[in-house]
Structures are given as structure tokens and as C-alpha cells.
PDBQT receptor file of N, H, CA, C and O in Angstrom, charges set to zero:
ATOM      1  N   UNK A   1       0.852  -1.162   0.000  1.00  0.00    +0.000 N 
ATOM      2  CA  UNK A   1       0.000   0.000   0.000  1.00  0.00    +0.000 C 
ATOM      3  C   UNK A   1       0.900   1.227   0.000  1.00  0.00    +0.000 C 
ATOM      4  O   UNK A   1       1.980   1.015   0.552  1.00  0.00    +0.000 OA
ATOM      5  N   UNK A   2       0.728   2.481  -0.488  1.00  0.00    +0.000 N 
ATOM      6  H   UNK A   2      -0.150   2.653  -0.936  1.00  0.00    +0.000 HD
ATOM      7  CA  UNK A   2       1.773   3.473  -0.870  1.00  0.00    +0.000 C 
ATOM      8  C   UNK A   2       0.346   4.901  -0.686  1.00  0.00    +0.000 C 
ATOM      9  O   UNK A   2      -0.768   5.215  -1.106  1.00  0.00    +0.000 OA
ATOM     10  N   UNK A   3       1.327   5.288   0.151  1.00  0.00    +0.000 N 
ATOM     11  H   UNK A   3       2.232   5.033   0.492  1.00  0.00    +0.000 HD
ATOM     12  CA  UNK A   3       0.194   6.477   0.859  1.00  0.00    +0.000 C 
ATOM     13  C   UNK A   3       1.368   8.448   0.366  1.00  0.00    +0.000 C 
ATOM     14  O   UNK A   3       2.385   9.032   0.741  1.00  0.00    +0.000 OA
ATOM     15  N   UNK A   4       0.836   8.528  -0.104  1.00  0.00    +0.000 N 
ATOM     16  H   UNK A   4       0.010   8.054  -0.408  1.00  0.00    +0.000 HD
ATOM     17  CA  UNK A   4       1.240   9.427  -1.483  1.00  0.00    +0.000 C 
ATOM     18  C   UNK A   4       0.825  11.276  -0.805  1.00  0.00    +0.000 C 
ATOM     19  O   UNK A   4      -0.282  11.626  -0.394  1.00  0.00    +0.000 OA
ATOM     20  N   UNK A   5       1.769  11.937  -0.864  1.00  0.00    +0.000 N 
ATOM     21  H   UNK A   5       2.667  11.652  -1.198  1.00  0.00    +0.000 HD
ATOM     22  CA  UNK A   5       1.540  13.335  -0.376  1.00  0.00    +0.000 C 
ATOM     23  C   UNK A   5       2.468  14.345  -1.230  1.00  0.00    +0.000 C 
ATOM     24  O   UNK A   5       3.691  14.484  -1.199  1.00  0.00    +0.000 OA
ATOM     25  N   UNK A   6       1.294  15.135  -2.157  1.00  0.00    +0.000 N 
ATOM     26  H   UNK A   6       0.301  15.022  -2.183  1.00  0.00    +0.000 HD
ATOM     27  CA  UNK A   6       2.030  15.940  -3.091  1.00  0.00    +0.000 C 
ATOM     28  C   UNK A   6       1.717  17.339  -2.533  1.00  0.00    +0.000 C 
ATOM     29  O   UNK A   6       1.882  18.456  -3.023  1.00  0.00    +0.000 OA
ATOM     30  N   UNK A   7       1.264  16.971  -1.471  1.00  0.00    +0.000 N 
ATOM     31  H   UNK A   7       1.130  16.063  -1.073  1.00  0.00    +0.000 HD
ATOM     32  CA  UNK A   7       1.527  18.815  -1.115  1.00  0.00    +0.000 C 
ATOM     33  C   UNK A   7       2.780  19.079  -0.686  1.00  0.00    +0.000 C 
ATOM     34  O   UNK A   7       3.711  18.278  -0.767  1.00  0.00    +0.000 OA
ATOM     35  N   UNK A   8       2.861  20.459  -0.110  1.00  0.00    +0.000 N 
ATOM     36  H   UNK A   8       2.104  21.109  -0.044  1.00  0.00    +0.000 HD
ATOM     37  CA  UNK A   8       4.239  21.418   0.079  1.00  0.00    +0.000 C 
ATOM     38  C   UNK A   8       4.390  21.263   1.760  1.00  0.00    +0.000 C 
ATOM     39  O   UNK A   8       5.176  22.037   2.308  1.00  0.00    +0.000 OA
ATOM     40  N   UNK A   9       3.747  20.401   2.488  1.00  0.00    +0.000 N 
ATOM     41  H   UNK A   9       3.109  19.773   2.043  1.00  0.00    +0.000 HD
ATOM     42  CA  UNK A   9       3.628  20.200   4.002  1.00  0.00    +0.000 C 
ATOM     43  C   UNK A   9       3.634  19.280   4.388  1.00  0.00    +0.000 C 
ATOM     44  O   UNK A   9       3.058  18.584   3.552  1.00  0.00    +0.000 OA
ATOM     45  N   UNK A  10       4.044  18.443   5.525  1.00  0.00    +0.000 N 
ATOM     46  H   UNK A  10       4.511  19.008   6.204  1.00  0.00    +0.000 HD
ATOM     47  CA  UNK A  10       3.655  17.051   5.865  1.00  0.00    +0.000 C 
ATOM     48  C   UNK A  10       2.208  17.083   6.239  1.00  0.00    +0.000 C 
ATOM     49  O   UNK A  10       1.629  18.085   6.658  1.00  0.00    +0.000 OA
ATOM     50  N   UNK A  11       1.586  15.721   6.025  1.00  0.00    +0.000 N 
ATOM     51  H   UNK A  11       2.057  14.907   5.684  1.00  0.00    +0.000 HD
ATOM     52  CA  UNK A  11       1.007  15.452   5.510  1.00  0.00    +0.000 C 
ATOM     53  C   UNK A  11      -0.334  14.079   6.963  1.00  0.00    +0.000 C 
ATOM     54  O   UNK A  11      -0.031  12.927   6.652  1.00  0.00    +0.000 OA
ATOM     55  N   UNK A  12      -1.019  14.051   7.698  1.00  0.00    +0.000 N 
ATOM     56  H   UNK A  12      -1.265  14.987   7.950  1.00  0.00    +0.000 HD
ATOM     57  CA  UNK A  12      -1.784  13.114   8.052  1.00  0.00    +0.000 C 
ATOM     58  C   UNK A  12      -2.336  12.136   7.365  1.00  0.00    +0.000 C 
ATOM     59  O   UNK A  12      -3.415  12.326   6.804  1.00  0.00    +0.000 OA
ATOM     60  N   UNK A  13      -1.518  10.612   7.279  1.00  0.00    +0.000 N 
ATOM     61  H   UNK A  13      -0.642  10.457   7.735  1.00  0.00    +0.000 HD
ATOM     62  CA  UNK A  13      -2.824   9.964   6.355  1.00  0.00    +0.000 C 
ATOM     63  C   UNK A  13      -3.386   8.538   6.836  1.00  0.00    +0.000 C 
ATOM     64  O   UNK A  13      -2.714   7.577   7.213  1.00  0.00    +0.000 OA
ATOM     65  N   UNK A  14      -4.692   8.630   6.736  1.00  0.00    +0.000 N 
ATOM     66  H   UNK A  14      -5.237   9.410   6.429  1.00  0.00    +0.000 HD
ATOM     67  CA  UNK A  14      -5.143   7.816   7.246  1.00  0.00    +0.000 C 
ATOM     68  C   UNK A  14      -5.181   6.809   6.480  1.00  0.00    +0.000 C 
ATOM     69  O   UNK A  14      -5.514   6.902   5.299  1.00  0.00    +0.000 OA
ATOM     70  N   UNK A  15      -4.752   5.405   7.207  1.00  0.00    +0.000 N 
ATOM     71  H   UNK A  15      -4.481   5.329   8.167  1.00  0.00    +0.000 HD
ATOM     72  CA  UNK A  15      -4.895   4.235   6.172  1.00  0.00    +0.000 C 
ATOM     73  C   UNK A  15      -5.847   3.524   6.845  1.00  0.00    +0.000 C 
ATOM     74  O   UNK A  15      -5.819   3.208   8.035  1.00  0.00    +0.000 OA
ATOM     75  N   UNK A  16      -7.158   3.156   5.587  1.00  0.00    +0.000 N 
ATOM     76  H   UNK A  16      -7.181   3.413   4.621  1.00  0.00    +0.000 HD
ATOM     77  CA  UNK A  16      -8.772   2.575   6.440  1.00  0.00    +0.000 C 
ATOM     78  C   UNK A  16      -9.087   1.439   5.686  1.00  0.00    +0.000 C 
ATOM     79  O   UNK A  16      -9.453   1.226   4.530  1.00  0.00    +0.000 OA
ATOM     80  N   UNK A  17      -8.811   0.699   6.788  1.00  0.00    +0.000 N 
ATOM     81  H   UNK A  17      -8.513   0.872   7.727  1.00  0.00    +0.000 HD
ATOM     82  CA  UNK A  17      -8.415  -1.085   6.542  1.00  0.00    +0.000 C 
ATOM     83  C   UNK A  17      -9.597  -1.082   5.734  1.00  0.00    +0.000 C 
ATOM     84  O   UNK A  17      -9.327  -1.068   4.533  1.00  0.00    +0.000 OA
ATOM     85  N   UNK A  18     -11.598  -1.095   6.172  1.00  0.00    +0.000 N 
ATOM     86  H   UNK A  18     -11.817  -1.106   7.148  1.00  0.00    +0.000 HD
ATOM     87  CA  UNK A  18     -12.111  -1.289   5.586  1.00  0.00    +0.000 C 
ATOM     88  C   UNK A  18     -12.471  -0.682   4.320  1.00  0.00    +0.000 C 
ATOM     89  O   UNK A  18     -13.003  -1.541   3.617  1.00  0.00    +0.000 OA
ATOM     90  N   UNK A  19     -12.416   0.207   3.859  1.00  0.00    +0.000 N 
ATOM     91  H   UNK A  19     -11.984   0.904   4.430  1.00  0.00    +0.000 HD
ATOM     92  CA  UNK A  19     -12.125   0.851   2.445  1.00  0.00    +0.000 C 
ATOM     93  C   UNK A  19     -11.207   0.243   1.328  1.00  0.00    +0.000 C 
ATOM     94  O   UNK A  19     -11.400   0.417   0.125  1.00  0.00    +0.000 OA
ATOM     95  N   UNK A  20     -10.051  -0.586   1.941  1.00  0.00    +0.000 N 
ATOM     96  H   UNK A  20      -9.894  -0.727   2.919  1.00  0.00    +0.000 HD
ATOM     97  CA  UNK A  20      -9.056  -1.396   1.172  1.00  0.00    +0.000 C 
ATOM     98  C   UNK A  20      -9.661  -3.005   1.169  1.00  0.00    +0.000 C 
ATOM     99  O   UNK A  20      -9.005  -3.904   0.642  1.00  0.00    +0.000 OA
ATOM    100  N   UNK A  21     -11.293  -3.316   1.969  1.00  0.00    +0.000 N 
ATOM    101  H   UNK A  21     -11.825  -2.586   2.397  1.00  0.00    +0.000 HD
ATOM    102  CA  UNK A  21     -11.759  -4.814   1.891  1.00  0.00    +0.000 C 
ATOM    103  C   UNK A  21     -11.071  -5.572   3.361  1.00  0.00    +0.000 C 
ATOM    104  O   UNK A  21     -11.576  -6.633   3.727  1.00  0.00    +0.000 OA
ATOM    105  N   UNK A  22      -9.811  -4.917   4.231  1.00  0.00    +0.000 N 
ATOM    106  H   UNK A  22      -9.401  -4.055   3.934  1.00  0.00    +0.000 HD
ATOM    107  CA  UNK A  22      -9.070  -5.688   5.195  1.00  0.00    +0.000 C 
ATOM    108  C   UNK A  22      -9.950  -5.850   6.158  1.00  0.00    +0.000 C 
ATOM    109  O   UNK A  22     -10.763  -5.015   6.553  1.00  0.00    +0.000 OA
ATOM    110  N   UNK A  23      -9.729  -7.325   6.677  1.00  0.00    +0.000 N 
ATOM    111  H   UNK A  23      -9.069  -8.003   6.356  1.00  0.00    +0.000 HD
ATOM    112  CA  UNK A  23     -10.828  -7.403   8.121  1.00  0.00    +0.000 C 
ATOM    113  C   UNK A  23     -10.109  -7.971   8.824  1.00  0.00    +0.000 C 
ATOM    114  O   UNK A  23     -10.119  -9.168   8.538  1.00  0.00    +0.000 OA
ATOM    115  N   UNK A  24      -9.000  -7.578  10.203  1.00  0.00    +0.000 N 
ATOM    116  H   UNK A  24      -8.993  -6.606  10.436  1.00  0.00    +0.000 HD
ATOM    117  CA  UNK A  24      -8.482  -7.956  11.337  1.00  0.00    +0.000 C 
ATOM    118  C   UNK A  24      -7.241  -7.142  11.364  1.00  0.00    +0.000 C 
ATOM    119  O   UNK A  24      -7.000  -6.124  10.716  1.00  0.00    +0.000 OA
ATOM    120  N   UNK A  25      -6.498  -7.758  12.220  1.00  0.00    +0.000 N 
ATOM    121  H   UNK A  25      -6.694  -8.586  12.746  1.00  0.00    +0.000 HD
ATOM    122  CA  UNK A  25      -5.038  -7.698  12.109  1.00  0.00    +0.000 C 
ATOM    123  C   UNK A  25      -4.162  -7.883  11.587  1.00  0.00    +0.000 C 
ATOM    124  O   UNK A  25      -3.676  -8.977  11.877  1.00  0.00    +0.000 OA
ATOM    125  N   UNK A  26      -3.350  -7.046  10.514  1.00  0.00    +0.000 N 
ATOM    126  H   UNK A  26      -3.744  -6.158  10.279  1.00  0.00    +0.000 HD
ATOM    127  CA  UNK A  26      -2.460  -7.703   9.812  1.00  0.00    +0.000 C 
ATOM    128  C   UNK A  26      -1.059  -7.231  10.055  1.00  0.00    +0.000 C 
ATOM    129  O   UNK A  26      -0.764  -6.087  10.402  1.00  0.00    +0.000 OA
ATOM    130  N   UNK A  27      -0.113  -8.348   9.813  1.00  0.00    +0.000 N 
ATOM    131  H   UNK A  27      -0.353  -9.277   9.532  1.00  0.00    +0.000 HD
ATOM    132  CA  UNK A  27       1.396  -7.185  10.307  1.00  0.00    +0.000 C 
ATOM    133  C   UNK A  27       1.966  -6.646   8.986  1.00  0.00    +0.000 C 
ATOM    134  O   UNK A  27       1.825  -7.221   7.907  1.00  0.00    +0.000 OA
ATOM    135  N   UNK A  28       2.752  -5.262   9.205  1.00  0.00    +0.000 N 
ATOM    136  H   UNK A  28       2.867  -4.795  10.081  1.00  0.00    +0.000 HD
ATOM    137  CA  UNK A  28       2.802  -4.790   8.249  1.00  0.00    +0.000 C 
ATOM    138  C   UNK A  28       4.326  -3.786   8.353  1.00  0.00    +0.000 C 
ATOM    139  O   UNK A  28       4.703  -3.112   9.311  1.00  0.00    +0.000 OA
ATOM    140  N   UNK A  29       4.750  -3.910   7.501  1.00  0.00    +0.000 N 
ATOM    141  H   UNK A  29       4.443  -4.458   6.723  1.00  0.00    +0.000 HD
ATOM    142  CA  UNK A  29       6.667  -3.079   7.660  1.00  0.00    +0.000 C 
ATOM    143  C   UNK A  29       6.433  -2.163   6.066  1.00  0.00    +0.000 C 
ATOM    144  O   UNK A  29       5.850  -2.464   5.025  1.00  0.00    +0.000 OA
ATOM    145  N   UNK A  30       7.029  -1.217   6.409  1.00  0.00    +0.000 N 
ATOM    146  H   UNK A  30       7.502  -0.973   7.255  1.00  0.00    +0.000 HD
ATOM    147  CA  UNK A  30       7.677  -0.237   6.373  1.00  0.00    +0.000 C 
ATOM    148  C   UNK A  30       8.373  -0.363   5.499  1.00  0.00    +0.000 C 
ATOM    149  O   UNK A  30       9.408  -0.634   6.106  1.00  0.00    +0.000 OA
ATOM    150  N   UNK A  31       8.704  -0.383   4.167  1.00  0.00    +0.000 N 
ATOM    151  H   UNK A  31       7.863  -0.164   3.673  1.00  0.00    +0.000 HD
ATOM    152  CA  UNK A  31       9.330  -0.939   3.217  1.00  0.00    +0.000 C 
ATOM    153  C   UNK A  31      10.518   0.226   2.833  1.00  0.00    +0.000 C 
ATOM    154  O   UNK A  31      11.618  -0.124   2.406  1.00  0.00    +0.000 OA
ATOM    155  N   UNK A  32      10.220   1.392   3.002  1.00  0.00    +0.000 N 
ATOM    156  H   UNK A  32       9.326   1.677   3.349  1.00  0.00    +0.000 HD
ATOM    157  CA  UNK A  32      11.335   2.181   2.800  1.00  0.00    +0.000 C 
ATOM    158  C   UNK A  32      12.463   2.068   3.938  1.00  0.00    +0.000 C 
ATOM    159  O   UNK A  32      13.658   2.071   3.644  1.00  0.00    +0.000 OA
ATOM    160  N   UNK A  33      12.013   1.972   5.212  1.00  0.00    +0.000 N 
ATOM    161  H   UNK A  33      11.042   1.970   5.451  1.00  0.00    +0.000 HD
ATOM    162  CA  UNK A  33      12.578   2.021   6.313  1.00  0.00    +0.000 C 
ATOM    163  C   UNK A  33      13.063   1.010   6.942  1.00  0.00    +0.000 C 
ATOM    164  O   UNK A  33      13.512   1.280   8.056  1.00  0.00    +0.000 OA
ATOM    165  N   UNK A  34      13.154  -0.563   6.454  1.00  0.00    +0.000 N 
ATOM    166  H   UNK A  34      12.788  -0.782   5.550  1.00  0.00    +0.000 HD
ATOM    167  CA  UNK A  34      13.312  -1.627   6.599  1.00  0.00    +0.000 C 
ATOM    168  C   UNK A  34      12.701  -1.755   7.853  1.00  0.00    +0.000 C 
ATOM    169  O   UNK A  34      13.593  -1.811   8.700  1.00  0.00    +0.000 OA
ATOM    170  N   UNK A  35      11.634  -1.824   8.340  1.00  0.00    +0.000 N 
ATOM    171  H   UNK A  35      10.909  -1.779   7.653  1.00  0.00    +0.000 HD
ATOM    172  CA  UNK A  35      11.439  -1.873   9.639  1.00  0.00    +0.000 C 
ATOM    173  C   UNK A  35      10.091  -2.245   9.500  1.00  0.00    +0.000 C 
ATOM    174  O   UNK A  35       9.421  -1.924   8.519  1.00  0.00    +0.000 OA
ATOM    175  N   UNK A  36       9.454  -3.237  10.912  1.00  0.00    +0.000 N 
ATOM    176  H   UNK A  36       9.998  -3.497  11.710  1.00  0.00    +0.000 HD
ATOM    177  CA  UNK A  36       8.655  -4.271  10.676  1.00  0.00    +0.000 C 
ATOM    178  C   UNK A  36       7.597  -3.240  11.615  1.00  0.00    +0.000 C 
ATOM    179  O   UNK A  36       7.854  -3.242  12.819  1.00  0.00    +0.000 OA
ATOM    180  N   UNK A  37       6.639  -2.518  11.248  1.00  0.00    +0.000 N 
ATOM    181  H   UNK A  37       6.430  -2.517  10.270  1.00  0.00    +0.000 HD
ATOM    182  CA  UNK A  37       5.150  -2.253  12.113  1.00  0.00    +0.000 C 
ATOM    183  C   UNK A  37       4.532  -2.838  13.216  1.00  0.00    +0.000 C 
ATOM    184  O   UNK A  37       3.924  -2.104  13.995  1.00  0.00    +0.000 OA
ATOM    185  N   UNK A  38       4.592  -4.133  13.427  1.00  0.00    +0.000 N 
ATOM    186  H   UNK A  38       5.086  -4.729  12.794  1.00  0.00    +0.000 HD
ATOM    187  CA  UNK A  38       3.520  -4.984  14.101  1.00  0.00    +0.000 C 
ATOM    188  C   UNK A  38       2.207  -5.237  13.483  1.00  0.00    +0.000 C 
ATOM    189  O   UNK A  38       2.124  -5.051  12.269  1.00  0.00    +0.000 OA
ATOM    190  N   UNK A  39       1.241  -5.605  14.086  1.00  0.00    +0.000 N 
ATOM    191  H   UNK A  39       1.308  -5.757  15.072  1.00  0.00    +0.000 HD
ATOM    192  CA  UNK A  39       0.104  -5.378  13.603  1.00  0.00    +0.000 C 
ATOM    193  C   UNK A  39      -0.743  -4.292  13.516  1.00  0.00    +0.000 C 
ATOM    194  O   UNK A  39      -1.009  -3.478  14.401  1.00  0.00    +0.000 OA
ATOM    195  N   UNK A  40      -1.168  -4.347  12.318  1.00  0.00    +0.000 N 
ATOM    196  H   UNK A  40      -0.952  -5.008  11.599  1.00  0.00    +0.000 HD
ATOM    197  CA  UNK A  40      -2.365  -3.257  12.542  1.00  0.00    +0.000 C 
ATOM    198  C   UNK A  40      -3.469  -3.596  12.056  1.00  0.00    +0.000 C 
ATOM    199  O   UNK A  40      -3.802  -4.718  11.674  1.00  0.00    +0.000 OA
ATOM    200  N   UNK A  41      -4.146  -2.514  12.059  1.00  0.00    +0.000 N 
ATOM    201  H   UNK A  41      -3.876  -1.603  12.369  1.00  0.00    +0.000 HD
ATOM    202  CA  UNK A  41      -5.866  -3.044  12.406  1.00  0.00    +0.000 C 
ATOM    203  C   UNK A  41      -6.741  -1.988  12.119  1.00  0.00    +0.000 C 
ATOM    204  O   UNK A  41      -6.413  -0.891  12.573  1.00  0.00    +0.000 OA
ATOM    205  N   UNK A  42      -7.934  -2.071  11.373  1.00  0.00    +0.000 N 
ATOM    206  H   UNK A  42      -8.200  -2.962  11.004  1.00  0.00    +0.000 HD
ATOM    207  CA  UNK A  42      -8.957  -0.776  11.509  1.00  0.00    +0.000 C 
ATOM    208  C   UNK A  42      -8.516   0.165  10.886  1.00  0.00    +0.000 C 
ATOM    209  O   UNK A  42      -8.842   0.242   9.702  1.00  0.00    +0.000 OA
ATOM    210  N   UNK A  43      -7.519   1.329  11.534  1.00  0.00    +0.000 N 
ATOM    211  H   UNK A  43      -7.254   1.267  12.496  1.00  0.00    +0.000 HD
ATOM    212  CA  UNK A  43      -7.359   2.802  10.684  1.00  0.00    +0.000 C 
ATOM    213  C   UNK A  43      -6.147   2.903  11.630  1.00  0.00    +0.000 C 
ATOM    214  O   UNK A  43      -6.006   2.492  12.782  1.00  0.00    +0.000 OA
ATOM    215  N   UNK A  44      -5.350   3.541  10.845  1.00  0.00    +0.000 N 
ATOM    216  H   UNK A  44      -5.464   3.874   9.910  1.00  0.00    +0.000 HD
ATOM    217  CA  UNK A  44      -4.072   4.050  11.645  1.00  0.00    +0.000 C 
ATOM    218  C   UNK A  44      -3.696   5.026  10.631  1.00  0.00    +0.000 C 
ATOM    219  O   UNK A  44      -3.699   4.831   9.415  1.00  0.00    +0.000 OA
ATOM    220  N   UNK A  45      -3.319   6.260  11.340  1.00  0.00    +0.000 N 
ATOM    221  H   UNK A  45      -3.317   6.418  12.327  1.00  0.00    +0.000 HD
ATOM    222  CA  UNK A  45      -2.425   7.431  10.591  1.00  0.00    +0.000 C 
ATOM    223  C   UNK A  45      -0.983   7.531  10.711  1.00  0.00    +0.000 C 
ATOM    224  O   UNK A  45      -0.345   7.298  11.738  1.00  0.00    +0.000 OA
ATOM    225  N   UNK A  46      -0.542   7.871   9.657  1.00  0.00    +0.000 N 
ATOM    226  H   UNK A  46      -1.060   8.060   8.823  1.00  0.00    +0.000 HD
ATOM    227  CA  UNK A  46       1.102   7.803   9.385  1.00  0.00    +0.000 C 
ATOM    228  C   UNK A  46       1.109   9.336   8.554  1.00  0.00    +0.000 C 
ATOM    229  O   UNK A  46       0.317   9.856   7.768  1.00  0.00    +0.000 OA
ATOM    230  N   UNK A  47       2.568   9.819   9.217  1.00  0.00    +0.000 N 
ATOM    231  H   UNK A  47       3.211   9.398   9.855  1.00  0.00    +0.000 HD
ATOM    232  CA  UNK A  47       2.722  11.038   9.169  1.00  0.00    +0.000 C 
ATOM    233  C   UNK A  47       3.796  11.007   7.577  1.00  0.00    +0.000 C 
ATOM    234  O   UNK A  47       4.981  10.678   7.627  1.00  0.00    +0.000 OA
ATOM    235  N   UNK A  48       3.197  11.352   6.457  1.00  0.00    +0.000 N 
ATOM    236  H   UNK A  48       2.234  11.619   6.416  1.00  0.00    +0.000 HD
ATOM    237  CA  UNK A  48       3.981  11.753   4.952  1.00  0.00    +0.000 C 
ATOM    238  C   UNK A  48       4.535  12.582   5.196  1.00  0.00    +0.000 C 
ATOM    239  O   UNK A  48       3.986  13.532   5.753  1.00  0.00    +0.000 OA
ATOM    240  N   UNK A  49       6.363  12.602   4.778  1.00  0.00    +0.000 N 
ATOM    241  H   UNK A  49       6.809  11.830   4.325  1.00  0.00    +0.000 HD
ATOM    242  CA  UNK A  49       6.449  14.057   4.082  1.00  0.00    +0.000 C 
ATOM    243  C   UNK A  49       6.122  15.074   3.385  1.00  0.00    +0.000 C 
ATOM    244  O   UNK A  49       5.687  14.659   2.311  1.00  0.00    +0.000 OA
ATOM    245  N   UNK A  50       6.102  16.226   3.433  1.00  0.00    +0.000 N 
ATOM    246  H   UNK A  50       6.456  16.563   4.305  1.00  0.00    +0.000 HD
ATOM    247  CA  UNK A  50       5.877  16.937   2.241  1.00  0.00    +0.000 C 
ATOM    248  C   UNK A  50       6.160  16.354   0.889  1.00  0.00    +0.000 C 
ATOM    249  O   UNK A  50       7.365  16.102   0.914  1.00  0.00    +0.000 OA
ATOM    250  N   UNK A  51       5.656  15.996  -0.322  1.00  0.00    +0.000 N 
ATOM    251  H   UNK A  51       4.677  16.201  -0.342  1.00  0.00    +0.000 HD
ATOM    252  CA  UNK A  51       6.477  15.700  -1.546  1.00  0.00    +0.000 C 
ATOM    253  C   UNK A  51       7.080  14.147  -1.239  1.00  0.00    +0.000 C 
ATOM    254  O   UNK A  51       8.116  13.673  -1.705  1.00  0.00    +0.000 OA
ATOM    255  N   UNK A  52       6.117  13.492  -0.309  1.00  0.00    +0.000 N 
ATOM    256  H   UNK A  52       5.275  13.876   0.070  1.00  0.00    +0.000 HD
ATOM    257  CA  UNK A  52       6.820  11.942  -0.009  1.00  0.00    +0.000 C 
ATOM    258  C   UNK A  52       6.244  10.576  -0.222  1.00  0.00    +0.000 C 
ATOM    259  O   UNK A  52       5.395  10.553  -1.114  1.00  0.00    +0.000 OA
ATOM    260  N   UNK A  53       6.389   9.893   0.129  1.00  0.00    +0.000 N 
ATOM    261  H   UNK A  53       7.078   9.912   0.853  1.00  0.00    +0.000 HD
ATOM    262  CA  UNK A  53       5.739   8.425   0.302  1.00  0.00    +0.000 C 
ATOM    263  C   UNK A  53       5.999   7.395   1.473  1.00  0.00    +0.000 C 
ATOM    264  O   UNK A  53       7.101   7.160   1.969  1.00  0.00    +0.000 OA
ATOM    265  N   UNK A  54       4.921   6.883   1.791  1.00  0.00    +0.000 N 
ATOM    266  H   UNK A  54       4.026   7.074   1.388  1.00  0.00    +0.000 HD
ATOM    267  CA  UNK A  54       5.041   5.817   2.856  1.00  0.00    +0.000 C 
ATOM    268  C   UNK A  54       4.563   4.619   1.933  1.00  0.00    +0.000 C 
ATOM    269  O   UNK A  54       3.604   4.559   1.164  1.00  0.00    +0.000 OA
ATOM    270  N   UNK A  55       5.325   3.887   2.185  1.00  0.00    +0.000 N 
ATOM    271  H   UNK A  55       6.104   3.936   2.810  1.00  0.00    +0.000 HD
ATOM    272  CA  UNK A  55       4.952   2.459   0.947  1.00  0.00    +0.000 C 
ATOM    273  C   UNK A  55       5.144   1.658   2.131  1.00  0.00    +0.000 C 
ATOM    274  O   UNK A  55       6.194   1.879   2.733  1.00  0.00    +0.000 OA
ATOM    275  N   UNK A  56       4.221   0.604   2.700  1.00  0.00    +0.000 N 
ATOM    276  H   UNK A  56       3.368   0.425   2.211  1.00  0.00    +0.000 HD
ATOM    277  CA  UNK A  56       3.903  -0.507   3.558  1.00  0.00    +0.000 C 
ATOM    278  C   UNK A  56       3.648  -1.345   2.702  1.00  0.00    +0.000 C 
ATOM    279  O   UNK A  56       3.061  -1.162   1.636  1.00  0.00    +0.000 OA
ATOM    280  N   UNK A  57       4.221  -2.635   3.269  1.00  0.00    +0.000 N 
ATOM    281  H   UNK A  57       4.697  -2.783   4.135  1.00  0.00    +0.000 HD
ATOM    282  CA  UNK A  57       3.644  -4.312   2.738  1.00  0.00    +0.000 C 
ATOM    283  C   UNK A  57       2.800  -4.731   3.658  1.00  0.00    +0.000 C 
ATOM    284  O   UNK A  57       3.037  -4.484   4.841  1.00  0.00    +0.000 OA
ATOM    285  N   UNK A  58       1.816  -5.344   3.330  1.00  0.00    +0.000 N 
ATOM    286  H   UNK A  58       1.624  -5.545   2.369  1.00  0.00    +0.000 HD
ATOM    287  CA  UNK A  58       0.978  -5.977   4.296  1.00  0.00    +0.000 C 
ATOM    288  C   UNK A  58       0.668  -7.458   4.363  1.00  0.00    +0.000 C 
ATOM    289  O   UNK A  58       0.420  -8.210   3.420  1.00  0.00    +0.000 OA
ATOM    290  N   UNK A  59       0.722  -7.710   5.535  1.00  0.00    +0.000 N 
ATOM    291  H   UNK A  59       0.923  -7.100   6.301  1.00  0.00    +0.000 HD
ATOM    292  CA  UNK A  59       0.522  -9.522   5.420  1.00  0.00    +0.000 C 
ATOM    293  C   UNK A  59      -0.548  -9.999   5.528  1.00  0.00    +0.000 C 
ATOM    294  O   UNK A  59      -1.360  -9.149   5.893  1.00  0.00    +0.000 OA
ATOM    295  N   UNK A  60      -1.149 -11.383   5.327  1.00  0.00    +0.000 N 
ATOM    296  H   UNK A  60      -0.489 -12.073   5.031  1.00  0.00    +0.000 HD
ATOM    297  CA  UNK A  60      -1.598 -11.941   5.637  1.00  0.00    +0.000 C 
ATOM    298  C   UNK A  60      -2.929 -11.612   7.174  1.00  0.00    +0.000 C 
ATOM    299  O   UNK A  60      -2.319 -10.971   8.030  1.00  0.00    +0.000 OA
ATOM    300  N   UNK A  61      -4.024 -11.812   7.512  1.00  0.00    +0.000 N 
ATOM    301  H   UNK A  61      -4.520 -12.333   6.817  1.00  0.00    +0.000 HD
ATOM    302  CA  UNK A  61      -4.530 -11.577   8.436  1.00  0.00    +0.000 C 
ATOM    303  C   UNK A  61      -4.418 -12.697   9.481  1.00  0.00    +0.000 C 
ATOM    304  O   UNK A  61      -4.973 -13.631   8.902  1.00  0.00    +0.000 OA
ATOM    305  N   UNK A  62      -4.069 -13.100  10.549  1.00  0.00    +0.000 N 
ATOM    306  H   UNK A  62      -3.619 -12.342  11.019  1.00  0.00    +0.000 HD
ATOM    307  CA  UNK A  62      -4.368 -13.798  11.670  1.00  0.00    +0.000 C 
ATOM    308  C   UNK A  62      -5.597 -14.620  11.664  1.00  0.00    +0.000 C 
ATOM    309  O   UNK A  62      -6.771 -14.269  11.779  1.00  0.00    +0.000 OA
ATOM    310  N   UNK A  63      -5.070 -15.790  11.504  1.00  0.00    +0.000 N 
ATOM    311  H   UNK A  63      -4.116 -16.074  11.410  1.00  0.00    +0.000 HD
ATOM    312  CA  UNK A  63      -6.649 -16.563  11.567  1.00  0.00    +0.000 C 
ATOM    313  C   UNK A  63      -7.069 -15.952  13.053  1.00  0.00    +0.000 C 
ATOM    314  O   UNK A  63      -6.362 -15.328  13.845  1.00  0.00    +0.000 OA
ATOM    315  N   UNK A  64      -8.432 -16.337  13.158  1.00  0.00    +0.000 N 
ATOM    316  H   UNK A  64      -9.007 -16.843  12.515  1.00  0.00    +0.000 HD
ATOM    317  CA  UNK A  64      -9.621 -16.245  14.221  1.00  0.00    +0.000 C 
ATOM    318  C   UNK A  64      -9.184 -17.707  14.922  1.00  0.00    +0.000 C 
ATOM    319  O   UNK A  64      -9.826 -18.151  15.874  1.00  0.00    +0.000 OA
TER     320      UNK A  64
């Protein structure tokens, strides 16, 4: 998923699991930053640079 900010400011963005079809927990890293998220879930905001990108991989959901 790649969360995209072309304005001149940083940027709030909300990433909304159900809008993308996701239902639970999934773990998820940080692909620019080599670094692993944990799980997430529901909606979580991540702060864009001005003129930047946050590109996350997402896994698999946790069976029930």
C-alpha cells in the first residue's frame, strides 16, 4: 500500500483497513525504512512528508 503526499507540508494519512476490503489484524513493515510495524488493524495514521511516500507491505490476516 503506498500512501502518497504531493503537497508542500507534511502530511496526516489515514490508512482505512475497511475501504481497502481488510478485516483484522495484519502485520505490516515499512518498506522504505526496513522496519517491521507490528500489527495493525482498523485505521491508523502515518505522518507523509511533504512531496513523499510511505509504501507498507501488508501480510496476511491472523486466523480467528
Amino acid at each position: 500500500v503506498g500512501l502518497f503526499n504531493t503537497l508542500y507540508h507534511p502530511l496526516g494519512a489515514t490508512l482505512d483497513f475497511e475501504a481497502l476490503g481488510l478485516h483484522g489484524a495484519v502485520p505490516a513493515r515499512d518498506l522504505w525504512r526496513h522496519r517491521d510495524l507490528g500489527d495493525i488493524d482498523t485505521r491508523r495514521v502515518f505522518q507523509v512528508p511533504a512531496h513523499g511516500v510511505i509504501l507498507l507491505e501488508l501480510g496476511v490476516p491472523a486466523k480467528s
